[in-house]
Structure formats: C-alpha cells, structure tokens
SEKEDREN-158475 format. One record per residue (C-alpha): residue in one letter; z, y, x. Coordinates in steps of 0.05 Angstrom, whole numbers, padded with zeros to 5 digits, always signed. Each point is the difference from the previous one (the first is absolute). Layout:
REM residues N
aZYX
...
***
This chain:
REM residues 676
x-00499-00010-00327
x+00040+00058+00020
x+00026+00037-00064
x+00051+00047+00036
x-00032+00076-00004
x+00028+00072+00025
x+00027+00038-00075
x-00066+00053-00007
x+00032+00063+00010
x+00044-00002+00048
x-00006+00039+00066
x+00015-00035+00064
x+00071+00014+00016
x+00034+00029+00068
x-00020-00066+00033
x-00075+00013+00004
x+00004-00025+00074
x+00013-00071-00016
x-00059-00008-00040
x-00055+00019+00042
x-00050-00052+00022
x+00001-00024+00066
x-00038-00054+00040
x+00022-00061+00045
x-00056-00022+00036
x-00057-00016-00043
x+00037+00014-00066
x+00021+00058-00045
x+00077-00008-00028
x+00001+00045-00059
x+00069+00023+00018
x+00060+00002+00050
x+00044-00048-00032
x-00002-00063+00033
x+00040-00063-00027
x+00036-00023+00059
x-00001-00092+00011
x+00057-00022-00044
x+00016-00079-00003
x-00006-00054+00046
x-00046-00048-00034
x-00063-00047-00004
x-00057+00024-00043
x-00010-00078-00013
x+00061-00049+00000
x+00009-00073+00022
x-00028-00025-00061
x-00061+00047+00004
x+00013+00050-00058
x-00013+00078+00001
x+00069+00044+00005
x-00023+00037-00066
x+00063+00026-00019
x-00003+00046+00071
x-00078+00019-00018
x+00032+00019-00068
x+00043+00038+00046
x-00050+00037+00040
x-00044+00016-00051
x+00058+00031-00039
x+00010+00055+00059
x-00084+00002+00004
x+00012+00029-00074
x+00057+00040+00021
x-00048+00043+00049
x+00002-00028+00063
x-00054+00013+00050
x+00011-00055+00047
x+00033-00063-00013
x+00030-00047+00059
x+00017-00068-00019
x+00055-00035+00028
x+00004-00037+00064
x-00043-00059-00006
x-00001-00044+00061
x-00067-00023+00033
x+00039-00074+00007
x+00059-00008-00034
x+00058-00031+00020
x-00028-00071-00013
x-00060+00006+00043
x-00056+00013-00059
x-00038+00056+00010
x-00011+00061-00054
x-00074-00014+00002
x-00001-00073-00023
x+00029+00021-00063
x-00068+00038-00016
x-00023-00042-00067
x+00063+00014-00031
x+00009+00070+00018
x-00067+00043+00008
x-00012-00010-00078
x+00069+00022-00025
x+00001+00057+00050
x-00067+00019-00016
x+00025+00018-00064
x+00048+00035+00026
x-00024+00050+00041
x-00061+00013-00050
x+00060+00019-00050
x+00033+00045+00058
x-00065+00034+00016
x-00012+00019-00077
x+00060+00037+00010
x-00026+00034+00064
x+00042-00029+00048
x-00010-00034+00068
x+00036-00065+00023
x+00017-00029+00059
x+00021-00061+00027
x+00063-00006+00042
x-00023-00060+00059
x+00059-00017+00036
x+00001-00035+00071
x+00062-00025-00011
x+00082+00013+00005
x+00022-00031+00070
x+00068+00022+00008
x+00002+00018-00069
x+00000-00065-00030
x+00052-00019-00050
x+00027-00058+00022
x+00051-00043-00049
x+00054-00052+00014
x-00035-00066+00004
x-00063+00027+00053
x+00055+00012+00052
x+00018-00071-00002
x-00044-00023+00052
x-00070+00028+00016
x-00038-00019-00055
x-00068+00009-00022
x+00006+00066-00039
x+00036+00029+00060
x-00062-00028+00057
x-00049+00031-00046
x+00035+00066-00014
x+00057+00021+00053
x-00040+00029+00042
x-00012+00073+00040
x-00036+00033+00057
x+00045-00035+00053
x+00048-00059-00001
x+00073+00017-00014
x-00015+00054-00048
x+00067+00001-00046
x-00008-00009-00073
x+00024+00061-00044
x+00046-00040-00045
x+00025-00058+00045
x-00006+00032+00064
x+00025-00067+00032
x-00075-00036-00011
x-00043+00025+00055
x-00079+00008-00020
x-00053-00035+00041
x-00061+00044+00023
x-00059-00009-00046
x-00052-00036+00035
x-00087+00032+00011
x-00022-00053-00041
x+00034+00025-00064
x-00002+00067+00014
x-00075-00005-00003
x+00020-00049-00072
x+00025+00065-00023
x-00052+00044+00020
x-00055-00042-00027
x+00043-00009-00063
x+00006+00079-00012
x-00084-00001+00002
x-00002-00052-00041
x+00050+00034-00050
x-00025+00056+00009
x-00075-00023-00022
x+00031-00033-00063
x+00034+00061-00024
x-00059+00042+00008
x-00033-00050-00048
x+00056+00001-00050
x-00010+00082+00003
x+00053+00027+00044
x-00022+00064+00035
x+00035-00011+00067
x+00058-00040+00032
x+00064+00028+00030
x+00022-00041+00066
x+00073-00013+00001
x+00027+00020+00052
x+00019+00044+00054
x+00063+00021-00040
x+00071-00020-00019
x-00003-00063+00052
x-00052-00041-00024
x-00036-00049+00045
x-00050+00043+00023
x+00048+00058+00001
x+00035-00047+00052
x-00054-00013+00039
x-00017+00081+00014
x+00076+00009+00018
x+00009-00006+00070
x+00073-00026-00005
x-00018-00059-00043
x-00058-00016+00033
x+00003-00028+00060
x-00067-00035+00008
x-00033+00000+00074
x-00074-00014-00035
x-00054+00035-00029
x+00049+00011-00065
x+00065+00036+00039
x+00021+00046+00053
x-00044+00069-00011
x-00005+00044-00054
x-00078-00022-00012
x+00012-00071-00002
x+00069-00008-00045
x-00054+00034-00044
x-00056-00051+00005
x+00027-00042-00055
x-00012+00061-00053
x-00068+00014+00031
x-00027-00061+00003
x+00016-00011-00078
x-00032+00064-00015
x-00052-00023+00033
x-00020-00075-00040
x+00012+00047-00059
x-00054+00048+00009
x-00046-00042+00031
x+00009-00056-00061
x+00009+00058-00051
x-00039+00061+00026
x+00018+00069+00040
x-00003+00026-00069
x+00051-00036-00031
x+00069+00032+00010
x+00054-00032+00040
x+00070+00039+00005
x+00058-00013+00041
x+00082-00004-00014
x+00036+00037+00056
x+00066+00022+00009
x+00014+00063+00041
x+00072-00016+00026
x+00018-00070+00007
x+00074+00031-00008
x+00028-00055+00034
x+00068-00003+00048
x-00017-00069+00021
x-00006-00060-00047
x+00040+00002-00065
x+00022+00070+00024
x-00034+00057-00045
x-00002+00083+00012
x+00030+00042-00059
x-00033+00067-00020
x+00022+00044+00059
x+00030-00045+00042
x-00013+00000+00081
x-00014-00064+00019
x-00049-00023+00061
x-00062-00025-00041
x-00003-00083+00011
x-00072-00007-00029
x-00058+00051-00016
x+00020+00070+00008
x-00040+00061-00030
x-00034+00022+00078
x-00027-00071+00000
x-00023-00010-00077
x-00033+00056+00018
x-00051-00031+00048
x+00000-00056-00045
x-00032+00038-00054
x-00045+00034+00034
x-00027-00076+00032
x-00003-00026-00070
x-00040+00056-00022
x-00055-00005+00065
x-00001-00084-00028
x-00019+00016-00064
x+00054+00003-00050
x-00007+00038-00053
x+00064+00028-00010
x+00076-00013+00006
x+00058-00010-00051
x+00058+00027+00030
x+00076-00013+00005
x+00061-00023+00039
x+00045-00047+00022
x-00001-00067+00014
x+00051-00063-00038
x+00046+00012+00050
x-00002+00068-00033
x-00026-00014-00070
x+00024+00046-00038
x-00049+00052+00029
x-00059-00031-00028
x+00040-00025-00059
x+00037+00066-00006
x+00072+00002-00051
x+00025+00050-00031
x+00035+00016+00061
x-00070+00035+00037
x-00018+00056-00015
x-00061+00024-00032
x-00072-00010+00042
x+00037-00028+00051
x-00057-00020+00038
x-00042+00060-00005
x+00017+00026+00063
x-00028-00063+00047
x-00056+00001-00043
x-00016+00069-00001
x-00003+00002+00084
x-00050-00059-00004
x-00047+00041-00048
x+00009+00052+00052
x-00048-00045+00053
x-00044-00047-00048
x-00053+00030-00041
x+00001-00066-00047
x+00053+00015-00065
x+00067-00018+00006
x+00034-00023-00061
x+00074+00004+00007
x+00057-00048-00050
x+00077+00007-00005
x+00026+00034-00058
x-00063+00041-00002
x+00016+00004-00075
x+00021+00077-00012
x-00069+00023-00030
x+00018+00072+00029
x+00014-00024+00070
x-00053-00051-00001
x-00048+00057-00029
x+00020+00049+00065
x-00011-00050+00046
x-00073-00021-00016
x-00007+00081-00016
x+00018+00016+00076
x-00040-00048+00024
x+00055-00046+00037
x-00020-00064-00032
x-00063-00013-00042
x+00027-00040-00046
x+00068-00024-00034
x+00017-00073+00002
x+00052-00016-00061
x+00020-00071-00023
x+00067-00007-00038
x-00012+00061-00034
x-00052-00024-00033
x+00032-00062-00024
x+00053+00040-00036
x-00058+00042-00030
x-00075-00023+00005
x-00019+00064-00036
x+00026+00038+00070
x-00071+00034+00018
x-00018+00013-00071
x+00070+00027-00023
x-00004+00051+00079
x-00066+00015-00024
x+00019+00027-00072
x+00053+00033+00036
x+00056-00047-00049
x+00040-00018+00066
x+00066+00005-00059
x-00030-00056-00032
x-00012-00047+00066
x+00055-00056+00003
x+00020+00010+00072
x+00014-00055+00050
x+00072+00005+00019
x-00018-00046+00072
x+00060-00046-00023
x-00060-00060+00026
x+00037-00047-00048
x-00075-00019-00033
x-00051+00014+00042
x+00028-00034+00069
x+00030-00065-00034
x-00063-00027+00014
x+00016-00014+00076
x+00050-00045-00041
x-00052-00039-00029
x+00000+00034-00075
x-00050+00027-00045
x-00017+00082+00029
x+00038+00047-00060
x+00034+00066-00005
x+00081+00006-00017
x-00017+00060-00044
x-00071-00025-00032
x+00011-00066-00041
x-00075+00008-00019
x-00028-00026+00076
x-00035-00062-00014
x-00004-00001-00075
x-00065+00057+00017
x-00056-00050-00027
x+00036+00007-00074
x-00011+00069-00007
x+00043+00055-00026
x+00075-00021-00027
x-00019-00026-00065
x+00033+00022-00063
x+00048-00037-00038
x-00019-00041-00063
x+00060+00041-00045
x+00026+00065+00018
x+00075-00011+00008
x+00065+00048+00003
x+00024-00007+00071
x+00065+00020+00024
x+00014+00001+00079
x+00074+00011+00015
x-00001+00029+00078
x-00043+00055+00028
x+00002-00039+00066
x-00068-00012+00042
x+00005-00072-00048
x+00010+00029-00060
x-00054+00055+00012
x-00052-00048+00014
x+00013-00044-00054
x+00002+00065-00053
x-00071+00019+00039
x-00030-00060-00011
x+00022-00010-00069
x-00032+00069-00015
x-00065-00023+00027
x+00000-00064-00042
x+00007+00049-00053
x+00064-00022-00021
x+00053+00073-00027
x+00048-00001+00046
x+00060+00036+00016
x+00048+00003+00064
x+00070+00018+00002
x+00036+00015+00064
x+00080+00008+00002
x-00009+00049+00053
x-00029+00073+00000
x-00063-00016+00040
x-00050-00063+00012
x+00001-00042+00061
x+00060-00040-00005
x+00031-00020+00074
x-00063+00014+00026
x+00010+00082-00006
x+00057-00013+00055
x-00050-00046+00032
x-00051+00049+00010
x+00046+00052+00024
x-00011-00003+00077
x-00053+00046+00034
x-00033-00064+00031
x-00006-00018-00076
x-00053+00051-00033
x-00045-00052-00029
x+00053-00033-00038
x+00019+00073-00044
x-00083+00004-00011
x+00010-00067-00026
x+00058+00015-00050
x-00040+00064-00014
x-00064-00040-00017
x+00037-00039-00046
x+00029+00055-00042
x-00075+00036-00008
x-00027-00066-00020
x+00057-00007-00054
x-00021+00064-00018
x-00073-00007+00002
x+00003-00067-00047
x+00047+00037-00050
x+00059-00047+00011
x+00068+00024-00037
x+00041+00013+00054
x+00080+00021-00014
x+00047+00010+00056
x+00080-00002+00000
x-00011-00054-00047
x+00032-00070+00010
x-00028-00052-00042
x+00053-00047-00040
x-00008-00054-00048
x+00011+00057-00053
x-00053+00046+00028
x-00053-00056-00004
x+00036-00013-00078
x-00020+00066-00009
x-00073+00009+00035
x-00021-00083-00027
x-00046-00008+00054
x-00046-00056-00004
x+00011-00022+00078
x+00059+00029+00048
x-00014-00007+00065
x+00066-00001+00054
x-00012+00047+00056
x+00073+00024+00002
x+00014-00013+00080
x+00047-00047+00038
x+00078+00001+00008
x+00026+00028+00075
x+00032-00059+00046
x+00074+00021+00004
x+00029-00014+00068
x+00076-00019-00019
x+00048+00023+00068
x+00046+00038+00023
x-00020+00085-00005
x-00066-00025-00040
x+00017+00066-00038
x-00015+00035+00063
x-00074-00030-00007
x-00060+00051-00022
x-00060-00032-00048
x-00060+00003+00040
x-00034+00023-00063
x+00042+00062+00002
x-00003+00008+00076
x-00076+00006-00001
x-00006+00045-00070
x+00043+00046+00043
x-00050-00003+00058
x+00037+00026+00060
x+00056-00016+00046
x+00064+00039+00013
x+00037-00056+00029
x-00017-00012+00077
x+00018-00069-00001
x-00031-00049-00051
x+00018-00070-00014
x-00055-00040-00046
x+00022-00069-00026
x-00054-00042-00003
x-00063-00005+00033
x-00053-00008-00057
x-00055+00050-00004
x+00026+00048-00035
x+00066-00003+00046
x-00043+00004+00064
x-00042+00059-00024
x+00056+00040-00014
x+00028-00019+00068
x-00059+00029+00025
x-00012+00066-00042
x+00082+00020+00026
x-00014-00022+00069
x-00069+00053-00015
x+00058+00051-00013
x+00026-00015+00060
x+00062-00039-00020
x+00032-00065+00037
x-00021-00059-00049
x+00026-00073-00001
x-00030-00046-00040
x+00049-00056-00019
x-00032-00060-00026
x+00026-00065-00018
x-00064-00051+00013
x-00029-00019+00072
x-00053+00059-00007
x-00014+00059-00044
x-00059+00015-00037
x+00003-00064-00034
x-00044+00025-00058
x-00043-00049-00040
x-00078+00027+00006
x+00018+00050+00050
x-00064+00018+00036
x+00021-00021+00078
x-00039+00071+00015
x+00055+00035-00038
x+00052-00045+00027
x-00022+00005+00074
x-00012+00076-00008
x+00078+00016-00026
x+00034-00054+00045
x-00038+00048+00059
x+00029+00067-00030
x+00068-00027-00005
x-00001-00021+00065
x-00035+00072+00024
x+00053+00034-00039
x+00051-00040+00032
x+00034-00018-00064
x+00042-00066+00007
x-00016-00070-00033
x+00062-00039-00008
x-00025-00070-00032
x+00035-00056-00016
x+00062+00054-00027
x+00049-00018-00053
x+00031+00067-00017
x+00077-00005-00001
x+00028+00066-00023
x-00028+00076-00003
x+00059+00037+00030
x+00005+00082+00006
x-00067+00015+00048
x-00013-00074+00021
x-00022-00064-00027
x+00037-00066+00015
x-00046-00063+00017
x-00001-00067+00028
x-00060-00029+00045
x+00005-00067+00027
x+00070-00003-00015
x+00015+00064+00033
x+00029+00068-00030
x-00033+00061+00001
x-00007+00065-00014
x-00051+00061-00019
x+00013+00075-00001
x-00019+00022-00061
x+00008+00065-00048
x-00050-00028-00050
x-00009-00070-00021
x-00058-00020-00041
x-00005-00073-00049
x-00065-00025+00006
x+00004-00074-00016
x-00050+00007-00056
x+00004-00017-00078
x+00005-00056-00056
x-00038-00012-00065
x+00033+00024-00053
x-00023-00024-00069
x+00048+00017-00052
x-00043+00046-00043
x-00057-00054+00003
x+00058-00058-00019
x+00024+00045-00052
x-00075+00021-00038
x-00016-00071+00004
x+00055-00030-00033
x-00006+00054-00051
x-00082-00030-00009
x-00040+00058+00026
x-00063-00011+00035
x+00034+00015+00073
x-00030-00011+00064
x+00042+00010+00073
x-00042+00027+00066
x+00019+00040+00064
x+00073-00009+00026
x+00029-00014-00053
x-00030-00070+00002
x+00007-00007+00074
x-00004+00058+00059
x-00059+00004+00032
x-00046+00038+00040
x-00047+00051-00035
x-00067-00050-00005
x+00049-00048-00038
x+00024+00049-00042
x-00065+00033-00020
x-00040-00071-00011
x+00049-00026-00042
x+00002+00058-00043
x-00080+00004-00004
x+00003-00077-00026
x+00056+00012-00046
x-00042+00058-00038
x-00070-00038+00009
x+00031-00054-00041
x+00026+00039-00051
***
C-alpha cells in the first residue's frame, strides 16, 4: 500500500503543467512525468525467480509520483531461444503484486516488449571463435551482411519469416500475460536508437526484396503486424505505445552526428520520421516515446554531460506537430522549469525522465512541492545506470540507496556516536550525510575555505552545470541535517586529541602523480588550470589522456585554442567504468575540435613553448605556451596510518584509499557510515 501523500497545505508550485492528467488510449495517467525503460533485464531468470529487487525499484519511483512507469527492455525471446511468455507461473503472481502496489500509488505501468537487438548485440571474445550456437540464434538483421556495432568484422544474417512471425506471436502472447499480471499497456521496442526493428524501417539497412523491405509501408510491416496480435489477443482497448527515434543521427555505421554538426543523414532523418509517425498513428498505436540516435551514435539517446539540456525536444516537438496521439519526449528532460514550458506550450505532452529519477525517486513529488533545492540531481556521468549493458546490477553513482528500496528508510544506528570526517570532498560529504541520517553527531572539517574538494575544479566547465548543483546539494543537506561543518580547518592527530571522536572517518583526498623531467616546473596542475576556468594561452599541451585530461582538452579547444593531447598508453580515455556513451561522445568532440591525440607518448622534456616526446622511437615536438599534468593521483594514507597507530576508531574512504571515479567514491563512503 502506497503511504507516500502531498504535505496538506501546500499550493501546487510553478510546474502546474506537469501534473495535469492526461490519457493514452484507453487510460488516464495522472500526470506528465513518465519514467523512461531503464535496465536490460528478464522479469524471470534462468532459474525461474522474480527480479524483485527491480519491482522494489519501480515501486520506489510509483511512490515518488510518477504517472507512468516503463519497465525496461524485456525481450519476447531471449537470447537463448525461451520465450517471455513461458515464464508465466513464475511471473504473473509476483508481478501481480506489483503493479497492485504501483496502482495504490496512482501510477500506470508499462511493459517494455522488445523484438530484439540485431546489430546491437554484444558480442564477447569466445562467440567470434567460430559460428556458434549463440551467434545462429542471435546475429541476425533485416538483410545478410548487416555489420555488428561492436565487432563490425562479423556480418549478420537476415532474419528469416518463420521467426519473425516467432516474435510476433511471442509479443501477443507476452502481451496477454502482462495484462494478467496488471500492466496497463506495453511499449514496443523499437523504431529508435538501431534496434532490430528500427533496422528493418531504415532503408539503408534493409535491403530485403520481400514483403518485409524496399518501401516505406513494408519496412514497417514488422511493427504493424505486432501491434496487431497485441490488440487482437489483448483488446483495442488495451494500450500499446511505440519507441521511436526522430533522427537516426547516423554518418554511416559506427559514425555518429554531434549537436550541430552537418552531416548527410545515413539512417532516418526528421522529413521521413515524419511519415512514419503519422503511419503508426493510422495502425493504431497509441502514442510514441521519442528520442534520437542510434549505437552508432549512442550518446544521443544515452545523453552525457556533454548534451545539452532537452536535447531531443526539437525532433520530437515537429512530430507532435502532425500526430494527434501524445508524444512523450526523454533526454535530459530533467530541468523541472524547462520540462514544465514544454508540456505548457504544448510541444510534447509529456516528459520522459529516467536517470533522474534514480538519483532522486522523490523527483515528481519534490517538482510538485516546488523543493527542486532539495532534488539530488543526476549529473549524466552514466557510471550506474548504463553498467548494466555490462552485465551488473542497474544503480546510480550518486544514490547508494538503489536496490536496498524493499528495507525501507536508512535505519538508525543502535548508539549515537561522535563522528569526525576529515575532508569536505564529494566522499567525505556523503559519508558526514549519511552519518547524520543514522543519527550519529557529526562534524566535518575541511582544510580549505569551501566544500567540494577537487571536485569544485571539476565542476568548473560550462558543459559541467550539474556537477556545481551537485556540490550545492550537498552543502544544503549538511545544513538541513545540522552537521557541524568548519572550514580552513585541517584535521591532525592533535585535533582529533582534542575533539575525542568516537569514529574518524578519512576523506582527506589523494596525493598528485609528479612527473619527474626536464622543465617539469614549467608544468601547470590541472586542478589549478580548471579553478581558473579560461584560457589565455593559444596553444595547450595536456599530458595525459585520462578523463579529466581529455575534457580539458576539449573545453580549451571550446575556446578556440590548438590542443594536443599527449598520452602515454595505446588509447586515451582509458577510464575504469567509463560509460562508452561518454567515451564515444568526447573522442567525437576532440576530433570535431580538431585537437590532437598523440598516444603511445613518453614525454622527454618541456622546453620554452614546446614539449619534447618520443613515439615509436621517434623525437618530437609540440608548440606549446601552456602545459597541463594530468596523469591523475595516489592514495595517500598518512593521517589514517597515524590515528590508527595512536588507537582511534579510524576508517579510510574516497582517494585517499585508492582514486576512483565518483560512484566508487560515494558507495564506499555510504558503507563506511552505514557500518558505523
């Protein structure tokens, strides 16, 4: 039973268009706020037991104020050839629960069906060895030939009439399950970001000569034929919505468009979605969820930090312009103001939003109240929420909470402890936070004047708003939970003589990597290079091709200055739980921006305006009036080494333990002060 209520009392805020009611097909959605698919999963693994830690999931946003909920993809036959509907026994009573708990918090859900990947099919080392059975069941596309998006070299066979009718039959018979597990309507996956039946209604992929290729009308037959089974197994009544992407935003394959770029359009342009909407709206669908891109230009409907805000509003927007069917539109669809002015001028009816609500599940409720300060914002750093294409468990590199939502709230700790964080980093913010809710008394000190740690300089690039609301929610939530906070204030083993905490957590921050040549002195921090936020110096040298290394390539190329990246491994961007979104996204900028990539480097000497280095045994040289160190940082635990051999209660998290990427950091701090 749904617990989660509006505070009496409060008027609606300045969002008032996102809460309106609205219908898809038979159905009334109490609201605009749609929860886009998130995860790639089975509702019912191989040994026939219910994914209850994702329905925990779900029903955690249902309480957050969602009005529609989309599962993730679930495939109508998996990749081992059994089929979503002979798991019924196992899965209509678990999900039946389920969706009676997301309806007693008003909510709608539906389930994502998916036709399958084709192209898109992760393929790993051993299936390349020979065709085995995994790749005769599951390589397969429109046409033969088809390229593979990760190993172009294996060529996809054309999928054969008999299963596509396997698949269409399988969506009805899906379909007629969920309906009896309670699911209000289906989403077909997809005619967006490449899928199989997105590569069946593009006429470059498909290359069919029967009933299934050549015109518009028949690369289409596959989608209309499934909506078809569906009603007729399910009823005209019962709502069936489509996945489309406006802009395939394709060069050719593996060759993605950037924002802005001109570029001859490989796969589905906006003139031709076009018709395609207004064909799946005569068939019957119910309404579309729209985006962009395809995996050969992911990071559209995957979209970093690097895209801008509602970066797919404007493809979407010209399809409501010709279908009288709503139009829900995802990709960073998150600013409540923005979102709130696009319902409110009628260019979409409805926002779709995914990661941002697995930072914060309380997104609608929190808009509503008009407490947007207090929403935990999703910084799109995809570290979480898209490791799941790897295989792992669906999370969220700022929420620690994802998956533990079947326990309830954070509980409190057995005995109030004294709790001393040293470091007002991200690390040492989260673990004071979380202490604080445990009820523990803590206080932070920070050696510097101001909270954030490294990740102030971070944050400090336009392309990099999300990260200062981050640092920003932070400090209000220290505030808000009454944690002692004192800045300019290094902690020592004398300072924690003096405070006798009963626990000391180490949040202090890592050591800089010193590179040790000729002119090193020569060498700017890139700490200090991006506090500083601008670039005097037209040409800019950045050693080492990490992430931070390649982003500052990019924001001084931005600026309009010559950039070389010189890094000393076979490739840059060599980043452990880097989102290959993000990664493919900034390796396109840099190249767009022209900014050179010098790998496999060894930097020799930084000489007056150039830098001396060796490739393949050869001496080189780079202009350069600035050079930047970004080789990256090592633990450093001497105040931890020092408090425990004195016998305090100490525990060591963030970089100072090890350097690591901001989901590391945050978790580790989280456990740290849920053990305490």
């Amino acid at each position: 039973m749904c617990t989660q209520k509006l505070r009496k009392g409060k008027k609606m805020s300045g969002y008032s268009s996102l809460f309106q009611p609205f219908s898809v097909g038979s159905i009334t959605v109490k609201n605009r706020i749609v929860q886009c698919p998130m995860d790639v999963m089975p509702f019912v693994d191989e040994n026939m037991q219910f994914a209850q830690r994702y329905a925990n999931i779900l029903k955690e946003r249902a309480k957050g104020g969602v009005g529609l909920i989309i599962t993730g993809s679930c495939l109508v036959e998996d990749f081992n050839g059994r089929m979503f509907a002979d798991v019924r026994d196992a899965f209509v009573p678990q999900a039946g629960k389920m969706t009676k708990e997301i309806h007693d918090c008003g909510a709608k859900i539906f389930c994502q069906l998916s036709a399958g990947v084709g192209r898109n099919l992760v393929v790993r080392e051993g299936d390349l060895k020979g065709n085995g059975p995994f790749l005769e069941r599951n390589a397969l596309a429109p046409s033969d030939g088809v390229p593979n998006v990760w190993e172009p070299s294996l060529k996809h066979r054309a999928l054969g009439k008999e299963r596509i009718k396997r698949i269409v039959d399988g969506f009805a018979d899906a379909a007629q399950m969920l309906k009896e597990a309670g699911f209000d309507g289906i989403e077909v996956h997809a005619l967006h970001e490449g899928y199989l039946l997105d590569q069946f209604a593009i006429a470059s992929i498909n290359h069919r000569e029967d009933e299934y290729g050549s015109s518009l009308e028949n690369r289409l037959r596959f989608p209309q034929e499934i909506l078809k089974a569906v009603k007729k197994r399910c009823g005209s009544d019962f709502p069936v919505i489509i996945r489309l992407s406006g802009e395939s935003k394709m060069k050719g394959y593996n060759k993605g468009a950037l924002p802005g770029e001109t570029y001859q359009e490989f796969g589905r342009g906006i003139e031709e979605c076009a018709v395609v909407a207004r064909m799946l709206e005569t068939m019957g669908y119910d309404a579309l969820n729209m985006d962009n891109g395809s995996y050969d230009a992911w990071y559209w409907a995957h979209p970093p930090v690097y895209m801008p805000m509602l970066c797919n509003m404007k493809e979407a927007e010209k399809i409501k312009e010709v279908v009288s069917i709503p139009v829900f539109c995802a990709g960073k669809m998150n600013d409540p103001k923005l979102a709130a002015q696009a319902v409110a001028e009628g260019k979409i009816d409805a926002v779709a939003i995914g990661r941002a609500l697995l930072a914060d599940a309380q997104w609608p409720n929190k808009v509503r109240r008009g407490e947007t300060r207090s929403i935990r914002p999703c910084i799109a750093c995809q570290s979480g929420c898209m490791q799941t294409f790897l295989g792992r468990p669906l999370t969220c590199a700022l929420n620690p909470r994802i998956g533990c939502e079947g326990e309830g709230q954070i509980p409190e700790a057995g005995q109030a402890k004294n709790v001393l964080v040293a470091g007002g980093g991200i690390g040492g913010m989260e673990a004071a936070r979380t202490a604080a809710l445990r009820g523990h008394r803590v206080c932070l000190m920070e050696k510097s004047e101001r909270l954030g740690g490294v990740f102030v300089a971070a944050a400090m690039p336009a392309f990099k708003a999300a990260d200062k609301e981050l640092i920003a929610w932070y400090v209000n939530e220290l505030d808000r939970l009454n944690v002692r906070v004192l800045l300019s204030m290094e902690v020592t083993p004398d300072v924690v003589e003096s405070e006798r905490p009963d626990a000391v957590i180490v949040c202090a921050g890592a050591q800089k990597k010193k590179l040790r040549i000729p002119g090193s002195g020569r060498l700017t921090d890139a700490v200090e290079l991006l506090e500083k936020g601008t670039y005097s110096e037209k040409n800019v040298v950045v050693i080492g091709g990490g992430l931070t290394g390649c982003e500052i390539a990019y924001d001084a190329a931005r600026q309009g200055k010559n950039v070389t990246i010189l890094e000393m491994a076979e490739d840059i961007l060599q980043v452990d739980g880097l989102c290959r979104a993000n990664s493919n996204m900034l390796r396109d900028l840099l190249h767009f921006y022209h900014v050179s990539v010098r790998t496999s480097s060894s930097v020799e000497q930084i000489a007056e305006k150039q830098v001396n280095y060796i490739v393949n045994g050869k001496r080189k040289t780079a202009a350069a009036d600035i050079v930047v160190s970004a080789i990256g940082y090592l633990p450093d635990t001497g105040l931890y080494d020092e408090l425990k051999a004195r016998g305090w209660e100490t525990h060591l998290a963030g970089d100072a333990k090890q350097p690591g990427n901001l989901m590391s950091v945050i978790h580790e701090a989280y456990e740290i002060a849920m053990e305490l």
